[in-house]
N, C-alpha and C positions, 0 to 999 in steps of 0.2 A: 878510375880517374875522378879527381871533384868536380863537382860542376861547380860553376863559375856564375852568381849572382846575377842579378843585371838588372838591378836596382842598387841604390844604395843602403846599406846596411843600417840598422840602429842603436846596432854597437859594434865597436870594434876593440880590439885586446892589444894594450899596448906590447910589443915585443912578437908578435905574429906579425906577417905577412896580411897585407891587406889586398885583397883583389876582388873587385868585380866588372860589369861590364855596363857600356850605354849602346845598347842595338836601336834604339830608337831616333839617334840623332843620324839617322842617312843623310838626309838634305845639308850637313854640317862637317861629315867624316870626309869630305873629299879638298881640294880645289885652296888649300892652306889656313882653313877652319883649325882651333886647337880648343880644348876644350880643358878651364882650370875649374879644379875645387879649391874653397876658399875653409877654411874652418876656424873662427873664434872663441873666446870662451876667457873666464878672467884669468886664466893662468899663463895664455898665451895665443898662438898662432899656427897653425897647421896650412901650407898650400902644395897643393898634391896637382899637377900636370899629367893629363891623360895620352896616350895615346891613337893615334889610328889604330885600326885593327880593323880589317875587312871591310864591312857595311857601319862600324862602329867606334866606339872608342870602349879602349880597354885602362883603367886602372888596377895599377901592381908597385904598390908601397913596398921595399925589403925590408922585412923585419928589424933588420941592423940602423933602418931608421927609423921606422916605430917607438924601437925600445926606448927611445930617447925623449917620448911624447908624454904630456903630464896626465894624469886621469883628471878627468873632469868630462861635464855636458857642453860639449861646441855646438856652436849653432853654425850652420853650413852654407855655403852657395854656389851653384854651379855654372860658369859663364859659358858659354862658346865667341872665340874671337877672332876678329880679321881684319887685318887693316885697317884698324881703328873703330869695326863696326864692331859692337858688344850687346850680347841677348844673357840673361837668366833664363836659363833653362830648368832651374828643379834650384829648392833650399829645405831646408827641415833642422831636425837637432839629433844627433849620436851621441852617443856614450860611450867616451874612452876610457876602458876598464886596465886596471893596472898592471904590470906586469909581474907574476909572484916570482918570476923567477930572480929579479932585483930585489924582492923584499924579503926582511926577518920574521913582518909579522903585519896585521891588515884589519884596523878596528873596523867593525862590519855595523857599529853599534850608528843609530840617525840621532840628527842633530838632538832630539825631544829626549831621546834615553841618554845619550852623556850628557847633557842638562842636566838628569832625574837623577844620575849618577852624582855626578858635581855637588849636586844641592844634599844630597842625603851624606854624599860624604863630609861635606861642609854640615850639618846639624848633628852629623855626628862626634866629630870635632869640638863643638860649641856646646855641647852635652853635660862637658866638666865645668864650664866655665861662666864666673855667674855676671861677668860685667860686659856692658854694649858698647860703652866706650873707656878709653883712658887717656889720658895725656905725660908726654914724661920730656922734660926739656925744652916746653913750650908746641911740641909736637900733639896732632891730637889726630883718635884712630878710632872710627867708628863702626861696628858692627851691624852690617843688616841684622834689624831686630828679625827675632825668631818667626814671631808670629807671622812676617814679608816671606820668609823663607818658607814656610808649611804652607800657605796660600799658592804662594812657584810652584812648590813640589806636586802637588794635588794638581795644579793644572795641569804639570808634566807631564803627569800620571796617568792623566783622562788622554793627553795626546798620544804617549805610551800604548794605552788599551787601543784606542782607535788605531793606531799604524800597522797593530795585530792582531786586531781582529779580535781580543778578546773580551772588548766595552758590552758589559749587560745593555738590553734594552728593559727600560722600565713602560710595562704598559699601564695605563688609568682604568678599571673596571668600578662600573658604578651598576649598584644591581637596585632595580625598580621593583617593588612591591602594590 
């Protein structure tokens, strides 16, 4: 049998079952205490209702409603409430991971590489072609000069190496005689 959390998680899978527990709220599982998580984030709004459950509260999402939740970073809150009295008890931030079993396909690539990607595809493009601007019917289209575009790319680049670790360090040795 799985054991059952009891904390909250800092990721969760969209299209799984989400369960764990709060054994630490005794003084709040009794006497018409309920205890809601709140979760935001800019795609949208998750609020998840806890249960009693013994000495505690129990959370148990069905998956059948999960699947329906965006991937993204929510930032979280936890209340316990009663008759109008309201406590935060615990907040932080989860990661709602996407569901593959909706998907075809799932760019894994961070914002810095499809940048690095964009731009090199774009200079490659531009490669053939020897003008920055033109106009035709009083219309006018200008071209990021090259030189803007290779300055991008190189910086991309260097955040590329850093995001994986594989940025050379350059050390200074200076030898004394």
């Amino acid at each position: 049998m799985m054991e059952i959390p009891t904390k909250e998680p800092e990721t969760l899978v969209a299209g799984d079952t989400w369960t764990w527990r709060r054994d630490d709220l005794v003084a709040y599982a009794a006497d018409g205490w309920s205890l809601t998580y709140r979760l935001l984030s800019s795609v949208g709004k998750i609020e998840i209702a806890a249960t009693v459950d013994a000495d505690g509260y129990l959370v148990n999402v069905p998956a059948a409603d999960t699947a329906g939740y965006d991937p993204d970073d929510y930032a979280w809150q936890a209340h316990v409430a009663k008759d109008g009295d309201r406590h935060l008890i615990g907040s932080g931030v989860v990661q709602v991971s996407p569901n593959f079993d909706a998907m075809e396909a799932h760019d894994t690539r961070t914002h810095a590489k499809r940048c690095l990607d964009n731009i090199e595809a774009v200079l490659e493009r531009r490669s053939s072609k020897d003008q920055d601007s033109y106009t035709i019917e009083g219309r006018r289209l200008d071209r990021t000069p090259i030189a803007d575009l290779l300055k991008l790319r190189d910086r991309y680049r260097i955040e590329v190496q850093r995001e994986t670790g594989k940025r050379k360090r350059h050390v200074a040795v200076r030898f004394v005689g």
